[in-house]
MIMIVO-271952 format. One record per residue (C-alpha): x, y, z. Coordinates in nm, 3 decimals. Layout:
<torkes>
<torke px="X" py="Y" pz="Z"/>
...
</torkes>
This chain:
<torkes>
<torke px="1.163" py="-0.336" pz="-2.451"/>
<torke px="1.463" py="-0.172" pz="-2.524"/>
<torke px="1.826" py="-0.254" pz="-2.365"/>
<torke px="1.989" py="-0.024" pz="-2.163"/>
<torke px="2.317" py="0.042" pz="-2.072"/>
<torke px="2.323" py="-0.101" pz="-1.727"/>
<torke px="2.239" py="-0.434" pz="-1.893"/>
<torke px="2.565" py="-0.498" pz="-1.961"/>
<torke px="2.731" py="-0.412" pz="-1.635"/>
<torke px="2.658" py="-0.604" pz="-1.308"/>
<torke px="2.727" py="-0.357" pz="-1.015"/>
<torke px="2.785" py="-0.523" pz="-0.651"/>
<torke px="2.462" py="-0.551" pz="-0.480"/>
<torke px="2.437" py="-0.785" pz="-0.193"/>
<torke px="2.194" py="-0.825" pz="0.060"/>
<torke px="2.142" py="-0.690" pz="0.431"/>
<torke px="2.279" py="-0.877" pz="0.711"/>
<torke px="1.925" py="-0.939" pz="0.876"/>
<torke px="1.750" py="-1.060" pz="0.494"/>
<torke px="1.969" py="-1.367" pz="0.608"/>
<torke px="1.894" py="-1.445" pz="0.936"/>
<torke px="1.711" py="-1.774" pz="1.090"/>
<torke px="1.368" py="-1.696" pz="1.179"/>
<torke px="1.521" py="-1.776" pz="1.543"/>
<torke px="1.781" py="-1.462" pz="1.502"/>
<torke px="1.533" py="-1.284" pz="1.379"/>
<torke px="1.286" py="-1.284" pz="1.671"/>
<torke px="1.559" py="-1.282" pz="1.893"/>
<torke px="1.653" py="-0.948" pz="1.749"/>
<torke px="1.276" py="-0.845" pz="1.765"/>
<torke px="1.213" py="-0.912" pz="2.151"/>
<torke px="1.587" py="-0.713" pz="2.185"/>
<torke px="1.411" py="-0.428" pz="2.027"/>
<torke px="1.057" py="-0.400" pz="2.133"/>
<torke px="1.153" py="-0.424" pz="2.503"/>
<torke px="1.392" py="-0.141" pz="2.407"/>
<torke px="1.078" py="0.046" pz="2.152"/>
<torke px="0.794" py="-0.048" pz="2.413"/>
<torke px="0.990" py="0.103" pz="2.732"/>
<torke px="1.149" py="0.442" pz="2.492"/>
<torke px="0.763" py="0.508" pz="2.422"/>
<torke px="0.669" py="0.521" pz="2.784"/>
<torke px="0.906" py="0.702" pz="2.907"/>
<torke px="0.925" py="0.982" pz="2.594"/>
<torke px="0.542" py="1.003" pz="2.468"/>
<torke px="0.292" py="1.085" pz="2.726"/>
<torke px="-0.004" py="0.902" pz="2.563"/>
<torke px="0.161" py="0.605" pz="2.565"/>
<torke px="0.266" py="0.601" pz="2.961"/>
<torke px="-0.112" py="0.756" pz="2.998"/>
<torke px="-0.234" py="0.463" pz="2.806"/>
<torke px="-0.023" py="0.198" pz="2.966"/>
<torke px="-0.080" py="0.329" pz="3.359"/>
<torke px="-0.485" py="0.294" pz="3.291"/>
<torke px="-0.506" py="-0.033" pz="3.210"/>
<torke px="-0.188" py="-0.173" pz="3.432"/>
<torke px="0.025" py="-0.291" pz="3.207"/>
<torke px="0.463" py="-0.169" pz="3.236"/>
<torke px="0.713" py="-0.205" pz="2.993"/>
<torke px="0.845" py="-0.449" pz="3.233"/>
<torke px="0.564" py="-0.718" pz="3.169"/>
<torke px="0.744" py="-0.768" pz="2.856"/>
<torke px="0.919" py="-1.057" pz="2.838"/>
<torke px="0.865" py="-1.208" pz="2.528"/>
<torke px="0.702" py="-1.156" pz="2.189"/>
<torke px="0.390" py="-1.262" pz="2.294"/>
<torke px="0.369" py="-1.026" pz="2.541"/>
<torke px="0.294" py="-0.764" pz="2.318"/>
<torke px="-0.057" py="-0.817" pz="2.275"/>
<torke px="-0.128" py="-0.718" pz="2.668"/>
<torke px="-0.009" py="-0.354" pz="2.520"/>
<torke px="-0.338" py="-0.122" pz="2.437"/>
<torke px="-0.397" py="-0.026" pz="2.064"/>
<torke px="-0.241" py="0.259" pz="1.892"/>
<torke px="-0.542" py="0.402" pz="1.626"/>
<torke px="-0.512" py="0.744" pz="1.374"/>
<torke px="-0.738" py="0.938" pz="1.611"/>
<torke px="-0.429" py="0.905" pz="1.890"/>
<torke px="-0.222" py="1.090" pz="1.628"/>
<torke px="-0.516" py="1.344" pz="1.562"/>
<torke px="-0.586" py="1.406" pz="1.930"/>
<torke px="-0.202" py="1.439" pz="2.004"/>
<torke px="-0.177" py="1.669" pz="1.652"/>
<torke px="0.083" py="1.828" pz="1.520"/>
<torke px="0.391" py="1.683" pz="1.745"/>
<torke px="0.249" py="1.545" pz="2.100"/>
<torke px="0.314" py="1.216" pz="1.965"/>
<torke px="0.690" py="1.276" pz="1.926"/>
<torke px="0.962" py="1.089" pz="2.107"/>
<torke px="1.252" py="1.353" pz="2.056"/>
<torke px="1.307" py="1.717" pz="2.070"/>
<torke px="1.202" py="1.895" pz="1.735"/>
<torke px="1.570" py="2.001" pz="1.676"/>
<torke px="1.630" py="1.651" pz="1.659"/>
<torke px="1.341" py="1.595" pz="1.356"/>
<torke px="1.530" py="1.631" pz="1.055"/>
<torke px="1.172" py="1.597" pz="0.812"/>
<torke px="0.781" py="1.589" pz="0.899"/>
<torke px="0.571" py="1.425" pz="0.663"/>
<torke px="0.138" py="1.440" pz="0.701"/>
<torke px="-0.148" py="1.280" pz="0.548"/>
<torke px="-0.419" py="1.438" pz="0.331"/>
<torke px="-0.636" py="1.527" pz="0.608"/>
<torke px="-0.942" py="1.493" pz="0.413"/>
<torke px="-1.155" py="1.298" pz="0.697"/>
<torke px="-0.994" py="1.538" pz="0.986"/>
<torke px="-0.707" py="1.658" pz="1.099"/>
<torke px="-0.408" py="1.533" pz="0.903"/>
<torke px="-0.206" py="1.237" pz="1.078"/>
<torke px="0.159" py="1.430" pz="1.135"/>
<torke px="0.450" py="1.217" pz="1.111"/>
<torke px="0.801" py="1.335" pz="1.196"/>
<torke px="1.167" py="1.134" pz="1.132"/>
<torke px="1.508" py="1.176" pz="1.266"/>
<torke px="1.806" py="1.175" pz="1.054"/>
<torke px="1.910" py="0.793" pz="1.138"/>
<torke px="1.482" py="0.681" pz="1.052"/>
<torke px="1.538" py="0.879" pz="0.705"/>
<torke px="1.860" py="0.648" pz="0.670"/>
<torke px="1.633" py="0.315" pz="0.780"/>
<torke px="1.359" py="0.445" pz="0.591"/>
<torke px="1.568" py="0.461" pz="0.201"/>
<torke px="1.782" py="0.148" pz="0.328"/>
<torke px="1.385" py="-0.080" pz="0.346"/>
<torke px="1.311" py="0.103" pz="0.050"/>
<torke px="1.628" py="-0.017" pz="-0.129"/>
<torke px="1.590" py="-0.341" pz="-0.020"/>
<torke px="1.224" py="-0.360" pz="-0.107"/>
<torke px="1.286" py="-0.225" pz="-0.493"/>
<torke px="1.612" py="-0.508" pz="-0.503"/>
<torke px="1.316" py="-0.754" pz="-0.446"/>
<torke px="1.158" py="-0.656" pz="-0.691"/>
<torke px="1.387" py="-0.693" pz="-0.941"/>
<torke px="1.577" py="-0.312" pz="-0.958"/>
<torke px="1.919" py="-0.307" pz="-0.987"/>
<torke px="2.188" py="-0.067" pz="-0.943"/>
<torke px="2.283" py="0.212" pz="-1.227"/>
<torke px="1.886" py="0.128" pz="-1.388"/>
<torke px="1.634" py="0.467" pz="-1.398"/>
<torke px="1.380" py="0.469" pz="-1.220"/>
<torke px="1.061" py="0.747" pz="-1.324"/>
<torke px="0.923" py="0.840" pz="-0.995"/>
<torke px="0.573" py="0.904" pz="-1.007"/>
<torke px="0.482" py="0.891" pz="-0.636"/>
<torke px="0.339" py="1.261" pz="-0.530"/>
<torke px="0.631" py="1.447" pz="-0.360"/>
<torke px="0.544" py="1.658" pz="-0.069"/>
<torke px="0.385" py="1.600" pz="0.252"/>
<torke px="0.242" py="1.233" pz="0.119"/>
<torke px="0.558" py="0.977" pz="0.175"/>
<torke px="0.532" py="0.862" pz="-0.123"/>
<torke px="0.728" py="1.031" pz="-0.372"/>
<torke px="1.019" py="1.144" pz="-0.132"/>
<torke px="1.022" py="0.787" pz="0.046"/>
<torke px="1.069" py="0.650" pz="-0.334"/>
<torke px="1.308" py="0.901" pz="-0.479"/>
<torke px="1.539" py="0.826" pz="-0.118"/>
<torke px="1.531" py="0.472" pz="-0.136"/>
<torke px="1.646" py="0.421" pz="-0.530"/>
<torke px="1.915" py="0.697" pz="-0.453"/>
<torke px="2.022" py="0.462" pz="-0.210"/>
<torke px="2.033" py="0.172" pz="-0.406"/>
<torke px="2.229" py="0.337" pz="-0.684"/>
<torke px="1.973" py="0.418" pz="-0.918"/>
<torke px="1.941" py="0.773" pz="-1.131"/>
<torke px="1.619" py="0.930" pz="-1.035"/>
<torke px="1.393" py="1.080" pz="-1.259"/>
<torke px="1.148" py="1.302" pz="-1.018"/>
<torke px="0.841" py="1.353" pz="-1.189"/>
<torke px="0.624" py="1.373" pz="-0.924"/>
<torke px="0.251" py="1.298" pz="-0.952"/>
<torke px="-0.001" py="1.418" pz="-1.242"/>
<torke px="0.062" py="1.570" pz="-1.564"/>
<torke px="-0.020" py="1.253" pz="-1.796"/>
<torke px="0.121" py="1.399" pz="-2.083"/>
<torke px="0.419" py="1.499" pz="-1.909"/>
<torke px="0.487" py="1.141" pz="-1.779"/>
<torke px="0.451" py="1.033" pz="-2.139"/>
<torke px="0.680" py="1.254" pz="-2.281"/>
<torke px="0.960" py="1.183" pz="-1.997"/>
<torke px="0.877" py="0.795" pz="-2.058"/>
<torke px="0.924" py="0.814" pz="-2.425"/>
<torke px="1.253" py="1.063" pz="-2.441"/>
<torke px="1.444" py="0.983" pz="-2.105"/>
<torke px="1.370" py="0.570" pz="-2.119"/>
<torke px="1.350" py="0.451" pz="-1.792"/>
<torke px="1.399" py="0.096" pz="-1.674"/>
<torke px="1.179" py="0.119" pz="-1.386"/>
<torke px="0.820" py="0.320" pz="-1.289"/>
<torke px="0.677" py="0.385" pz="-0.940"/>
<torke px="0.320" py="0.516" pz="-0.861"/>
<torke px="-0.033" py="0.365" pz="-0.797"/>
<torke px="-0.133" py="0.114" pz="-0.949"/>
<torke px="-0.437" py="0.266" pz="-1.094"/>
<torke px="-0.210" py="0.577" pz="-1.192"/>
<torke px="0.002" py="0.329" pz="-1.430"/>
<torke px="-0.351" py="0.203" pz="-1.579"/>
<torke px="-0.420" py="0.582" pz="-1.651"/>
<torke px="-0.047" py="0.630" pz="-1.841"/>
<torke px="-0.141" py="0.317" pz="-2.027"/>
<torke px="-0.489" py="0.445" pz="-2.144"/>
<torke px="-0.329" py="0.783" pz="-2.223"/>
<torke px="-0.030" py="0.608" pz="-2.444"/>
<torke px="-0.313" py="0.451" pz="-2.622"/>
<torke px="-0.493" py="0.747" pz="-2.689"/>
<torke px="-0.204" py="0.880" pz="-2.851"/>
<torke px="-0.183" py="0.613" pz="-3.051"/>
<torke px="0.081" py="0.484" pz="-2.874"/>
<torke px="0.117" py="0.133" pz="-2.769"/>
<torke px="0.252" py="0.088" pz="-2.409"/>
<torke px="0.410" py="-0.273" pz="-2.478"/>
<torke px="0.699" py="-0.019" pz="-2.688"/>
<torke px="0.814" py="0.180" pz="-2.370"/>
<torke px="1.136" py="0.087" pz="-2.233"/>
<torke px="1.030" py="-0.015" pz="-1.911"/>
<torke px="1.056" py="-0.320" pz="-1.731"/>
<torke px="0.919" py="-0.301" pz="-1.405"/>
<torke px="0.658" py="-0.136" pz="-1.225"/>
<torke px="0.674" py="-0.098" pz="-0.858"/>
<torke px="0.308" py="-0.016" pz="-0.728"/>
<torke px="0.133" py="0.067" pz="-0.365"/>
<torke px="-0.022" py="0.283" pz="-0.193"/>
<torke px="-0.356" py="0.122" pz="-0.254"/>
<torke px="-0.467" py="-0.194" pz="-0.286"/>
<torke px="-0.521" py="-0.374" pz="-0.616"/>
<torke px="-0.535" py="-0.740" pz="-0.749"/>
<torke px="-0.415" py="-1.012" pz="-0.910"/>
<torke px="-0.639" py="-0.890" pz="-1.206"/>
<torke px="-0.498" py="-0.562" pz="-1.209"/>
<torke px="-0.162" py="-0.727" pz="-1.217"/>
<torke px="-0.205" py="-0.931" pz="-1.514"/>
<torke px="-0.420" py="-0.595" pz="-1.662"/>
<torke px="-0.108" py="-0.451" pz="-1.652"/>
<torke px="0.152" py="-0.669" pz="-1.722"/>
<torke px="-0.004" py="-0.782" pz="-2.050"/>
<torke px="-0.117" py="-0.416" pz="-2.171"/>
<torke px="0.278" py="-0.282" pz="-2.082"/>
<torke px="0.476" py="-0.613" pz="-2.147"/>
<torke px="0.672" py="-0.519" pz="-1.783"/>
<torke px="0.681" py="-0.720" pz="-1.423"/>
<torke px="0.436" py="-0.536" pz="-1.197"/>
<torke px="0.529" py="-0.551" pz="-0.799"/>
<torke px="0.370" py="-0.446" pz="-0.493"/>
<torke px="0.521" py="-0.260" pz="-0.226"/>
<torke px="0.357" py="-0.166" pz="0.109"/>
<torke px="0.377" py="0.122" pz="0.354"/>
<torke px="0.197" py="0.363" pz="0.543"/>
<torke px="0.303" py="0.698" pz="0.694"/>
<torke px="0.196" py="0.655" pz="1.038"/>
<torke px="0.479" py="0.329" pz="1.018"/>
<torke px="0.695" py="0.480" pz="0.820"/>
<torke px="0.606" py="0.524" pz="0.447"/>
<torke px="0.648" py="0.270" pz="0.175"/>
<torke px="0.926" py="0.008" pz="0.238"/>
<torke px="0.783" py="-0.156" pz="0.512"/>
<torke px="0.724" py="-0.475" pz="0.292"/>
<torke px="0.818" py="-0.564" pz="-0.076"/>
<torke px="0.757" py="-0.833" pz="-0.307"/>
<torke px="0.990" py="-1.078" pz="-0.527"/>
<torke px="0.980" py="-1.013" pz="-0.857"/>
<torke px="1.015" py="-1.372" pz="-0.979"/>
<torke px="0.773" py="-1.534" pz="-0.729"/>
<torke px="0.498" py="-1.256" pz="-0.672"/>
<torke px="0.372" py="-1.439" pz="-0.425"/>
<torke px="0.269" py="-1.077" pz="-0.139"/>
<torke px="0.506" py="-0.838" pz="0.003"/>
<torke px="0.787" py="-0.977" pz="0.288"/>
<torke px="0.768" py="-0.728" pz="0.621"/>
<torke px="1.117" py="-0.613" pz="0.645"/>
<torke px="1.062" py="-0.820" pz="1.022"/>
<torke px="1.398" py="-0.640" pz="1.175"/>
<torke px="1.247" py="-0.327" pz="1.183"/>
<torke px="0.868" py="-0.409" pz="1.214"/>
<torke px="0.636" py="-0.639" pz="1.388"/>
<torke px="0.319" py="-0.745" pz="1.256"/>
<torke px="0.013" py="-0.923" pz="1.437"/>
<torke px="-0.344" py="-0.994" pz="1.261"/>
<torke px="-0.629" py="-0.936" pz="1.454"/>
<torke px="-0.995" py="-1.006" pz="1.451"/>
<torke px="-1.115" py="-0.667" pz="1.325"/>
<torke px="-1.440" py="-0.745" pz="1.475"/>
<torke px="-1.297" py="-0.870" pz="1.820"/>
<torke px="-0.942" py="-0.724" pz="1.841"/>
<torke px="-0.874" py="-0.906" pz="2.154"/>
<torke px="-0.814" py="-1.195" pz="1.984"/>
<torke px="-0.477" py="-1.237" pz="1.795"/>
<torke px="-0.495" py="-1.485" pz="1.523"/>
<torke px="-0.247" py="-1.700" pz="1.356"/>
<torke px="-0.029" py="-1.644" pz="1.081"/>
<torke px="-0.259" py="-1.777" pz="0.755"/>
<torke px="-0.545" py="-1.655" pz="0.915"/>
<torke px="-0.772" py="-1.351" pz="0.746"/>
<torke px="-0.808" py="-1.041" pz="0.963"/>
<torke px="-0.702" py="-0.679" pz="1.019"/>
<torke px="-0.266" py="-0.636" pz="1.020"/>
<torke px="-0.106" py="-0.453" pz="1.345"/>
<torke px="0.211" py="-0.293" pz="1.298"/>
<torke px="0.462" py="-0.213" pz="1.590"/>
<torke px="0.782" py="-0.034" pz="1.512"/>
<torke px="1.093" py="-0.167" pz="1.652"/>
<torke px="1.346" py="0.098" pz="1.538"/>
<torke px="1.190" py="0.447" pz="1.483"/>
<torke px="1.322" py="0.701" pz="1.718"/>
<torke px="1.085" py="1.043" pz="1.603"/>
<torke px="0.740" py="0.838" pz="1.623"/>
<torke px="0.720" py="0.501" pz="1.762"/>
<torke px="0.418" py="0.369" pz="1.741"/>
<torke px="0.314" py="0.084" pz="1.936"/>
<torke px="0.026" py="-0.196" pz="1.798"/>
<torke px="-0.113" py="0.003" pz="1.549"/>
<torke px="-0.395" py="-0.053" pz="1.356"/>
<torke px="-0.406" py="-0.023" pz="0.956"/>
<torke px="-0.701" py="-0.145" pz="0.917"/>
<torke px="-0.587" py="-0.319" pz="0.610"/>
<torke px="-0.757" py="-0.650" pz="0.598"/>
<torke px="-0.490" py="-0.929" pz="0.503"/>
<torke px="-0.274" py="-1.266" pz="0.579"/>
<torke px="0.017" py="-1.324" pz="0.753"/>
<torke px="0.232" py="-1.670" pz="0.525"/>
<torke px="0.572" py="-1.786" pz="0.581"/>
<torke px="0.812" py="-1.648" pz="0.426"/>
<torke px="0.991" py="-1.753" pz="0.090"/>
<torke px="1.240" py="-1.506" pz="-0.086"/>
<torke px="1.319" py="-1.410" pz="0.264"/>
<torke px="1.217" py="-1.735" pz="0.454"/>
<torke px="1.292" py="-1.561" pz="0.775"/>
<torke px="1.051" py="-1.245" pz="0.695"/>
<torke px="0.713" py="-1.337" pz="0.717"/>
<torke px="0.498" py="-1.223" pz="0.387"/>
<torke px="0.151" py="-1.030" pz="0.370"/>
<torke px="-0.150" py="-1.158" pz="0.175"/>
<torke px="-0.291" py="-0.939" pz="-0.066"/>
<torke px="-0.488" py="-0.630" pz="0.124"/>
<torke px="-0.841" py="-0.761" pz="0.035"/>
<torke px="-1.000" py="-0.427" pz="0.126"/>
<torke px="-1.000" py="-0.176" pz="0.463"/>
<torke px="-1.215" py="-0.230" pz="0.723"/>
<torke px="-1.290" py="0.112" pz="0.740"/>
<torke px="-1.372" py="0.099" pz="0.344"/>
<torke px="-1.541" py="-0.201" pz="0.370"/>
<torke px="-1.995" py="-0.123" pz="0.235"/>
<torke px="-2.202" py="-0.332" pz="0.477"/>
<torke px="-2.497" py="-0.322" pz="0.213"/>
<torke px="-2.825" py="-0.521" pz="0.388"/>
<torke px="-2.613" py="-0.714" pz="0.570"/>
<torke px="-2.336" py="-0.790" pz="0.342"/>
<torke px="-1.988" py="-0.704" pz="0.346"/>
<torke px="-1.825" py="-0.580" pz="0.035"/>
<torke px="-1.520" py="-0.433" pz="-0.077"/>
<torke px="-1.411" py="-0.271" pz="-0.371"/>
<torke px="-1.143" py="-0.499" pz="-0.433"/>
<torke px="-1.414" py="-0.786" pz="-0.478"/>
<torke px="-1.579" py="-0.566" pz="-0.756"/>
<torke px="-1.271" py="-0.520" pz="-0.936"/>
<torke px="-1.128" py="-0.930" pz="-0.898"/>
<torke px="-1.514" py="-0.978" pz="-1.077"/>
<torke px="-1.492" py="-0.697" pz="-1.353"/>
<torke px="-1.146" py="-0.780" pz="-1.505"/>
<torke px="-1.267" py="-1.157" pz="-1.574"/>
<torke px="-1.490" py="-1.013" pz="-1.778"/>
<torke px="-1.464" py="-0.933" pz="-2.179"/>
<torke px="-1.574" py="-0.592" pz="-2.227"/>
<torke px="-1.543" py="-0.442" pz="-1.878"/>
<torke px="-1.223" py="-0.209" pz="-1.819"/>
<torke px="-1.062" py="-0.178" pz="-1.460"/>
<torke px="-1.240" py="0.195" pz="-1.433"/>
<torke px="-1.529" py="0.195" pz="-1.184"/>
<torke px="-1.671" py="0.346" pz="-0.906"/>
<torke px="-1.935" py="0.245" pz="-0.656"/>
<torke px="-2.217" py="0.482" pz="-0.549"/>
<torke px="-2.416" py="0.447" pz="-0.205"/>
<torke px="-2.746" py="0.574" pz="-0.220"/>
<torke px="-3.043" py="0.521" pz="0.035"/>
<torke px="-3.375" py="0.583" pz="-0.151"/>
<torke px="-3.686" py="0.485" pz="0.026"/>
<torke px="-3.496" py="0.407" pz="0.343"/>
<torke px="-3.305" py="0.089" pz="0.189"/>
<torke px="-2.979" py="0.143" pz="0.056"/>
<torke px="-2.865" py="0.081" pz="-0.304"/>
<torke px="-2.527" py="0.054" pz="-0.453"/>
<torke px="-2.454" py="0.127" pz="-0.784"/>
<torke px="-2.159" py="-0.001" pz="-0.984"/>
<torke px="-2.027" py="0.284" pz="-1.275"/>
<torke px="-1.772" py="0.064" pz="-1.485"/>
<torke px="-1.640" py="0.182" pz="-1.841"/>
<torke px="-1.685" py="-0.075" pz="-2.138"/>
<torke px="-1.377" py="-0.106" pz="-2.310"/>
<torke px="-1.311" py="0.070" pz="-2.655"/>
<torke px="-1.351" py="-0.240" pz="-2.803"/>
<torke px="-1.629" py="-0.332" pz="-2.698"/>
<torke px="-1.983" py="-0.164" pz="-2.826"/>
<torke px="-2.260" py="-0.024" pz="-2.649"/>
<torke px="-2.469" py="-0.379" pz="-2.659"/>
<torke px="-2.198" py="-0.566" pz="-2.613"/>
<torke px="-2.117" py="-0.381" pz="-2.292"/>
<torke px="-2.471" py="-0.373" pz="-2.152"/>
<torke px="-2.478" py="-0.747" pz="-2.215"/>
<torke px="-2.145" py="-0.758" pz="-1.981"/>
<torke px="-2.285" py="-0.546" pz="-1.734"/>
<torke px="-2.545" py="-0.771" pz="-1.698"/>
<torke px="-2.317" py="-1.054" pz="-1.676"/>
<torke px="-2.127" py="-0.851" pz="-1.372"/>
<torke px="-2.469" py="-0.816" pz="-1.181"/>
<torke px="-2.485" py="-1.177" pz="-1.171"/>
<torke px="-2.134" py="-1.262" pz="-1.086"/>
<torke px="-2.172" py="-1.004" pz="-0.784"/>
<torke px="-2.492" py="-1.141" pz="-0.707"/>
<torke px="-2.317" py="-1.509" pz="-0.652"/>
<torke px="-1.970" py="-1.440" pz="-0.548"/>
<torke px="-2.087" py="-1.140" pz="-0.329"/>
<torke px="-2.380" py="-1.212" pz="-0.230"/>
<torke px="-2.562" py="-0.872" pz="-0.286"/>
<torke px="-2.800" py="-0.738" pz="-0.564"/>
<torke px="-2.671" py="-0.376" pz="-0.675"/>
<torke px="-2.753" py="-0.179" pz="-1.035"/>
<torke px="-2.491" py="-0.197" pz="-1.271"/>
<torke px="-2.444" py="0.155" pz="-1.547"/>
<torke px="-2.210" py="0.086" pz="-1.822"/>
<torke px="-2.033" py="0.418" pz="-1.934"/>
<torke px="-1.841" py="0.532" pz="-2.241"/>
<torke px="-1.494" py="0.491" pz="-2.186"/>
<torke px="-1.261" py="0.767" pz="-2.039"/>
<torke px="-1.590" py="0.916" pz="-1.887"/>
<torke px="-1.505" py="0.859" pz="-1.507"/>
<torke px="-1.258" py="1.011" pz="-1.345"/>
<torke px="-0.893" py="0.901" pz="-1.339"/>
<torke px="-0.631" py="0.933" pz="-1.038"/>
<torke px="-0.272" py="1.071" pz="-1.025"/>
<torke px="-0.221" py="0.967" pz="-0.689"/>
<torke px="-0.462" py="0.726" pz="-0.477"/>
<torke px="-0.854" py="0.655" pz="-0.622"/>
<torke px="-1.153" py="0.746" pz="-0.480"/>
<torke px="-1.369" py="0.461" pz="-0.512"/>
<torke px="-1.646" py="0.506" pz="-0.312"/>
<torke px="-1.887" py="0.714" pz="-0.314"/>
<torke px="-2.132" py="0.789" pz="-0.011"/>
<torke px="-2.426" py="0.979" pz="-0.171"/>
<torke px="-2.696" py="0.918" pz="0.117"/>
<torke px="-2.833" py="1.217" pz="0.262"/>
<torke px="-2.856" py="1.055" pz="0.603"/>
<torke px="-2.534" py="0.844" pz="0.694"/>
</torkes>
């Protein structure tokens, strides 16, 4: 790694107000705010007082945090069903940006912000990339897709805030990135996880090795990935590789981040958000923190789109915290429940495939998983590269050795196809990783 200049100047950089707090101040502040969040939805969004009136619950019946789970869900299809603005708790002169997702499954979720939620929105960022180790004055190569996706303008706002110089590269372009890498020498990247693994493979390629780049940390999201990836990356780019966790319909990235010298999950910035985990398969119950299940978010502080208990989907953990002691911390996101194969009976998640794959000599992180259904019975099918350095025997022989690993750990039999390397397709934004190829679904 190379030095930079800021190395040798330490520019102020202390912490917010409420990343010191008891736990007790902290969900003081929270009940203070949802009462305020819970009552501003009613009265301003029509599906939530429509929601609320048919099942007889009031703002009023809130009186303390526990209350919150007598509150109906909030799920995507309220957004879609309410698109492009019914969901919005202010006058659209009073929306300074709108942000939307892909809409590849339907209508795209819309997402609007006022000017003070742009100002939260970079100030969680900032903090989040601080926790991860990025300091004042360093560069940070932005890599995030700008656009309607939060992701690249969410980024490029919060390290403006924190001080940094911005390099806006935006998603795609490999050889771009490589260039700008090489020539500009930033401190810090931010993208997907499995877009850094693509940069890496591309820098080798070249002949290149990615251990020579002058970065030093990576901070990743936008889909989930694990500790395997992690060290994957870490040890191929000689950097410190954090998470950071978001999603549009709660604000964008920023909503948690992770210490850089513990990596130990993302903290939820707690002031502005509050998380529940509930049974996916019974979401009437609300379990405890350190127990597995699906993570409900409720804004406390957005004035555009508050959204009241909704559900991610993302399957995860809710720990005490530790950077942050006050600010509770997320598990890893083991998988989506809405991404999650139920093959014969068995759950399985692509996250399990990889955490299998990268234990194994031979196998790279590159796979996909094809559904099929022939002869009635579905079949999965695992496509993983071998690595270059690995032969064509020598990767059969570690395919075979991934059957059987899936086969115990998972519990399900599935057909593993070894490719060349660089033969499946590679992401500039989030991967595909699934692929549903039954005629009947």
């Amino acid at each position: 790694m190379t030095t930079t200049a800021h190395d040798k100047v330490e520019l102020p950089n202390p912490l917010d107000p409420e990343e010191t707090m008891s736990r007790d101040e902290l969900e003081a502040l929270q009940l203070e705010r949802l009462q305020h969040i819970v009552a501003y939805a009613y009265e301003r969004v029509p599906m939530y007082k429509k929601k609320y009136d048919e099942v007889g619950v009031h703002p009023s019946d809130l009186k303390e945090l526990d209350d919150l789970r007598l509150f109906p869900f909030t799920e995507k299809e309220d957004l879609r069903q309410n698109y492009p603005f019914g969901m919005f708790a202010v006058p659209m002169h009073e929306v300074t940006r709108i942000h939307a997702s892909s809409g590849t499954t339907g209508l795209p979720t819309v997402v609007g912000y006022t000017e003070q939620d742009i100002e939260d929105w970079a100030k969680l960022f900032a903090r989040s990339m601080r926790l991860s180790g990025v300091k004042p004055g360093m560069k940070v190569h932005n890599a995030y897709g700008y656009g309607l996706f939060t992701g690249g303008l969410g980024a490029h706002y919060g390290a403006t805030k924190l001080g940094c110089t911005v390099i806006p590269m935006s998603g795609g372009q490999t050889e771009k990135q490589i260039q700008l890498i090489n020539d500009f020498e930033p401190d810090v990247i931010m993208c997907t996880p499995t877009y850094l693994l693509t940069i890496a493979d591309a820098m080798q390629k070249k002949g290149l090795d990615p251990k020579d780049t002058s970065l030093q940390i990576a901070v990743l999201g936008a889909e989930p990935w694990t500790e395997e990836m992690r060290h994957e990356l870490e040890t191929t780019m000689d950097i410190k590789a954090c998470d950071i966790y978001g999603l549009s319909e709660i604000m964008g990235p920023g909503v948690a981040g992770e210490d850089v010298e513990r990596q130990d999950g993302s903290h939820i910035w707690e002031d502005h958000f509050r998380p529940e985990i509930i049974d996916p398969f019974d979401p009437t119950k609300v379990l405890g923190d350190g127990e597995p299940g699906e993570l409900v978010f409720t804004t406390l502080t957005k004035q555009a789109l508050p959204i009241i208990r909704y559900r991610t989907h993302d399957l995860t953990r809710l720990l005490p915290g530790t950077a942050r002691p006050a600010h509770r911390r997320m598990g890893r996101i083991t998988g989506r429940s809405d991404d999650m194969i139920i093959l014969r009976g068995v759950n399985i998640f692509p996250t399990q495939i990889e955490e299998i794959a990268l234990k194994i000599p031979g196998l790279s992180p590159h796979f996909q998983l094809e559904i099929t259904r022939p002869d009635r019975m579905d079949q999965l099918a695992v496509k993983i590269e071998r690595r270059d350095d690995c032969n064509v025997e020598d990767g059969e022989k570690a395919g075979k050795e991934l059957q059987r690993l899936i086969k115990i750990h998972v519990g399900s039999s599935c057909a593993i196809h070894v490719v060349e390397p660089g033969s499946l397709a590679r992401s500039s934004g989030k991967l595909r990783r699934i692929y549903d190829l039954r005629d009947n679904k």
